[in-house]
C-alpha positions in Angstrom: 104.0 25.0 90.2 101.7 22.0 90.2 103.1 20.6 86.8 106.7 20.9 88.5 106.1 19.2 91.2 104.3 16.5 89.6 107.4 15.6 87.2 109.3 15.4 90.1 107.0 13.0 91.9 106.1 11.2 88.6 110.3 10.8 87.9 110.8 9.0 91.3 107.9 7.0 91.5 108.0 5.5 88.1 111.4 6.3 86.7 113.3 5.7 90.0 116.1 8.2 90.1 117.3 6.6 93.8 118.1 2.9 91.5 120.4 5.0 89.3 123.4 5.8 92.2 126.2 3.5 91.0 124.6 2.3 87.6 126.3 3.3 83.9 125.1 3.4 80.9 127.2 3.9 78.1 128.2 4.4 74.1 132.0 3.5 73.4 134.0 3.2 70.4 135.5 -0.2 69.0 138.8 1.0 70.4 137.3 1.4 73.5 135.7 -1.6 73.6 139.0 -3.1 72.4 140.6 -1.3 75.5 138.2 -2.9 78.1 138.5 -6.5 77.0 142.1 -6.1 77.4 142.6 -4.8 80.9 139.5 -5.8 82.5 138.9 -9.5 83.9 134.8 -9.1 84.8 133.9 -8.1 81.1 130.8 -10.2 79.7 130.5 -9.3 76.0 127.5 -10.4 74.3 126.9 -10.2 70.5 123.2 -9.7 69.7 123.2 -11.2 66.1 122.0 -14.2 64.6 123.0 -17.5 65.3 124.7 -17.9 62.1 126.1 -14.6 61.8 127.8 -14.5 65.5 129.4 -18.8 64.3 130.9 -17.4 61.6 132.4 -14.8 63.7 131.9 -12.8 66.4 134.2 -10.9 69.5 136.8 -12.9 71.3 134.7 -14.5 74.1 131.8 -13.0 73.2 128.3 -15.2 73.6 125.6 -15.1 71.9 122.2 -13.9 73.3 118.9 -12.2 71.6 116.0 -10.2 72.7 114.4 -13.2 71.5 116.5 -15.5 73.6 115.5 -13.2 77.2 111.7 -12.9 76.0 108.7 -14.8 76.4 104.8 -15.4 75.3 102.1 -14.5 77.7 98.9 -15.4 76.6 98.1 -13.4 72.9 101.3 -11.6 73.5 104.4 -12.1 72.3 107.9 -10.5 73.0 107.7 -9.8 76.9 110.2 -9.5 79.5 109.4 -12.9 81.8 108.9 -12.4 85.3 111.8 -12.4 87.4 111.9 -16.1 88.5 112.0 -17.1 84.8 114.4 -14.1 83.7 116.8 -15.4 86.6 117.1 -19.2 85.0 117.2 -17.7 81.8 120.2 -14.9 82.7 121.7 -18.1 84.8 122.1 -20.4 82.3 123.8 -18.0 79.8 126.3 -17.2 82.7 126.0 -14.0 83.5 126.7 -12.3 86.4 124.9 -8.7 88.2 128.0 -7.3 89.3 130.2 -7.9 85.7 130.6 -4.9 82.9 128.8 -5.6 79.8 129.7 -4.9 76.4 127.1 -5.5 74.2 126.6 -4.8 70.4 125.0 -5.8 66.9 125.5 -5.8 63.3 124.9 -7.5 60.2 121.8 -5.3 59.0 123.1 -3.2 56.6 119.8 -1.7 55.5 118.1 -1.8 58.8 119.2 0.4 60.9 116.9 0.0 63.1 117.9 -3.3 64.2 121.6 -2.4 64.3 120.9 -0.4 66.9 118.3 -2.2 68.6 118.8 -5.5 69.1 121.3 -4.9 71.1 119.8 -1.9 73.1 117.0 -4.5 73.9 118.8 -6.8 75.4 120.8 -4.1 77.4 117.2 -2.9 78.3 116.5 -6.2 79.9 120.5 -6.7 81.9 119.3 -3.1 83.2 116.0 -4.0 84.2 117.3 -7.0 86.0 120.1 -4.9 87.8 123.3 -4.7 85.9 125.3 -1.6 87.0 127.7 -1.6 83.7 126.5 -1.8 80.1 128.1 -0.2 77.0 126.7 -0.3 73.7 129.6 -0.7 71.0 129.3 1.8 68.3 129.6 0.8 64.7 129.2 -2.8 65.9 130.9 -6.2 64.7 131.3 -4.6 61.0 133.4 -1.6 62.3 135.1 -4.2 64.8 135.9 -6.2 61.6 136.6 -3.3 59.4 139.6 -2.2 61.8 141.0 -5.7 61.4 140.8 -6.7 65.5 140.9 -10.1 66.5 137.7 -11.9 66.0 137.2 -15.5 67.2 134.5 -18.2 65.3 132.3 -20.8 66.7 130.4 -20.8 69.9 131.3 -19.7 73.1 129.8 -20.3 76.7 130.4 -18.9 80.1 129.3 -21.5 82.9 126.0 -21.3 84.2 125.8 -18.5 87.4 123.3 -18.1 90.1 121.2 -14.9 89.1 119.3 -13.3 91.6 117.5 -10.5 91.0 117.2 -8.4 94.1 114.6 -5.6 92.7 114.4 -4.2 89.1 115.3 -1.1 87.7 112.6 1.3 87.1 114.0 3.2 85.3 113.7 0.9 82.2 109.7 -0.4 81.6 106.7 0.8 81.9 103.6 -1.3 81.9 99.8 -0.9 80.6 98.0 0.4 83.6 100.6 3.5 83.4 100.5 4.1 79.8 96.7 3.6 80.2 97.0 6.6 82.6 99.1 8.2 80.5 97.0 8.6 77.6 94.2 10.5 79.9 97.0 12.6 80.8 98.9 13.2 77.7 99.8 16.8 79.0 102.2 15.4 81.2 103.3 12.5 79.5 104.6 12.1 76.0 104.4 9.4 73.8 106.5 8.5 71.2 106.4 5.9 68.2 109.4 3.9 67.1 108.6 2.4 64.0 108.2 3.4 60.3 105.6 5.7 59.0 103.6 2.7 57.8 103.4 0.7 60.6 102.8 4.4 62.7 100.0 5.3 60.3 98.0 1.9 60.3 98.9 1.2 55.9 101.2 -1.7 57.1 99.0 -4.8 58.6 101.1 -7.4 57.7 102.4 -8.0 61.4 99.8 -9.9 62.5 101.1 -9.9 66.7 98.8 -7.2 66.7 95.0 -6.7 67.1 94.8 -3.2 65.6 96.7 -1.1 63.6 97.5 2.2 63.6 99.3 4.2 66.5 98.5 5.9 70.4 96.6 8.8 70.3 98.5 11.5 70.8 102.1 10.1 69.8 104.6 11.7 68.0 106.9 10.0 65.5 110.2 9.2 65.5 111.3 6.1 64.0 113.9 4.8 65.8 116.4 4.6 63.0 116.4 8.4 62.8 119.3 7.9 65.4 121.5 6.6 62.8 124.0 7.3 60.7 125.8 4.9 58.0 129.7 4.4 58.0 131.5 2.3 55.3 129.5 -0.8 55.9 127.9 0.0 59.2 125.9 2.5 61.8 126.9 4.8 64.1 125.1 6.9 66.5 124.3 10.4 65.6 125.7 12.8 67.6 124.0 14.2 70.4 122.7 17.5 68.8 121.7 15.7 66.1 119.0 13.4 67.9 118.2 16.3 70.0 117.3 18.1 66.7 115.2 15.1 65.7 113.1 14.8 68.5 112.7 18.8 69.0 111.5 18.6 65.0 108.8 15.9 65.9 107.4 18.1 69.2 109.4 15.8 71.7 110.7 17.6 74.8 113.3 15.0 75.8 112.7 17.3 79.3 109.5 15.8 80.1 108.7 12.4 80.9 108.3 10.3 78.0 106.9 6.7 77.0 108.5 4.7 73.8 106.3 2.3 72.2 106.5 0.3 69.0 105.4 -3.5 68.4 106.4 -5.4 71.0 109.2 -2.7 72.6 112.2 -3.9 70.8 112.3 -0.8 68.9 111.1 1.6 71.6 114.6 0.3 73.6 116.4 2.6 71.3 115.2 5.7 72.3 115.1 5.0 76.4 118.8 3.1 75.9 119.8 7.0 73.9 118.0 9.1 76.8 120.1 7.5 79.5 123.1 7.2 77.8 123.8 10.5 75.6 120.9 12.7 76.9 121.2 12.3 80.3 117.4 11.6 80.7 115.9 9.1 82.9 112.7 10.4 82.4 112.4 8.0 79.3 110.8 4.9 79.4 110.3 1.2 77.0 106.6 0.3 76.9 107.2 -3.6 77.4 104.0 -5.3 75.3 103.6 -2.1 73.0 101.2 -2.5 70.3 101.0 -6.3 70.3 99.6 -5.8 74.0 97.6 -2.2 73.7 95.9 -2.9 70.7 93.8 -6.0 72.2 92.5 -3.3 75.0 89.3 -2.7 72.9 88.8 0.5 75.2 92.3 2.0 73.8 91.6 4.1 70.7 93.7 3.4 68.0 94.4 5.7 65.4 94.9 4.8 61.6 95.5 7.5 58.9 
């Protein structure tokens, strides 16, 4: 009864199920996408690629804007979400707008994957955090788009600069390190889960030097984020839903219980949290913003290398 009632508490404390009421978010296909553009005047589509990539061709109106475009250094640490005040300028000067439907989607990385899928869930991580209602991630991204022969447009394109305010964030998307701190003496309750390739998970790989440490949490499971992917043609699609729920049951995650995803710097980890909302209907998943490149500088955090 006890363990009931505390994943009930621990759900609206730090998840937040009341900030959820009106808020979507979603997986469509190209031709939806296509769809949306075409009847609706408040759509804000952002393409998550490279500079290059995104001038040589990209959506109709689409603009361009990265994880590393709406992230910032704090002290040793690199990749974080700023503080509100500087996430406002930052979400201002691109144009965008809190109450507008997003589309947002990636590309290019034919053997990655990973990044096909989350560069642009990280960004939709952050337009969540910051209060976005609408955001749909477009399946199959600009390849598919560009495969179906729709209408693409080249060069850059801007949207006049807004007034962002953010009102209170979502929590529903981050967690921080005092909780996963907690959540490591209470890794009963809370599951953690590691986003990147065996190598980096298992401590071989230390050629990313953002970190202290290497190795991974204690307790975390594996499940490298592009385990939620499948190749098409010349591009990546989600799984299905059974699918992913078959991969995390065959690494001991029980997407039923809350959950922490964690990789470098928690541009991986959004794949997992941006999946749990939008095909699992779980908001008991969370990104750790800092990951590894924070954590492993906590020299009272063990770290575990195999």
């Amino acid at each position: 009864m006890f363990r009931k009632w505390f994943l009930v508490i621990l759900a609206t404390l730090f998840f937040g199920f009341f900030n959820l009421a009106f808020a979507k978010l979603g997986i469509i296909s190209t031709d939806q996408a296509a769809q949306l553009i075409s009847t609706n005047k408040d759509i804000i589509v952002i393409d998550t690629r490279s500079e290059k990539d995104y001038l040589n061709g990209h959506l109709p109106k689409a603009i361009n804007l990265t994880n590393a475009m709406l992230s910032e250094k704090r002290g040793e640490v690199v990749g974080l979400v700023p503080h509100n005040k500087q996430l406002e300028e930052k979400l201002s000067n691109f144009g965008l707008k809190k109450d507008a439907t997003y589309i947002v989607y990636s590309g290019e990385n034919f053997d990655k994957p990973h990044f096909f899928l989350t560069n642009a869930t990280r960004v939709a991580a952050i337009l969540y955090w910051s209060g976005v209602k609408d955001i749909y991630y477009m399946d199959g991204g600009y390849e598919k788009w560009i495969d179906e022969k729709k209408p693409i447009a080249k060069g850059e394109y801007r949207l006049p600069k807004s007034n962002f305010v953010i009102d209170r964030n979502r929590t529903t998307v981050f967690s921080f390190l005092p909780f996963v701190k907690w959540a490591l003496n209470h890794e009963d309750l809370v599951q953690l889960v590691d986003a990147r390739n065996y190598e980096q998970f298992s401590g071989q790989d230390t050629k990313d030097k953002r970190l202290a440490r290497f190795g991974h949490l204690k307790g975390a499971k594996w499940v490298y984020v592009a385990n939620y992917m499948q190749k098409e043609k010349d591009y990546w699609v989600i799984k299905p839903k059974a699918q992913i729920e078959k991969v995390l049951a065959d690494a001991g995650v029980d997407i039923n219980k809350p959950i922490i995803s964690y990789c470098n710097t928690g541009h991986l980890a959004s794949g997992l949290w941006f999946i749990g909302q939008a095909m699992l209907d779980t908001m008991l998943i969370s990104d750790y913003d800092g990951s590894m490149a924070e954590i492993s500088r906590e020299n009272d955090i063990p770290i575990i290398a195999q």
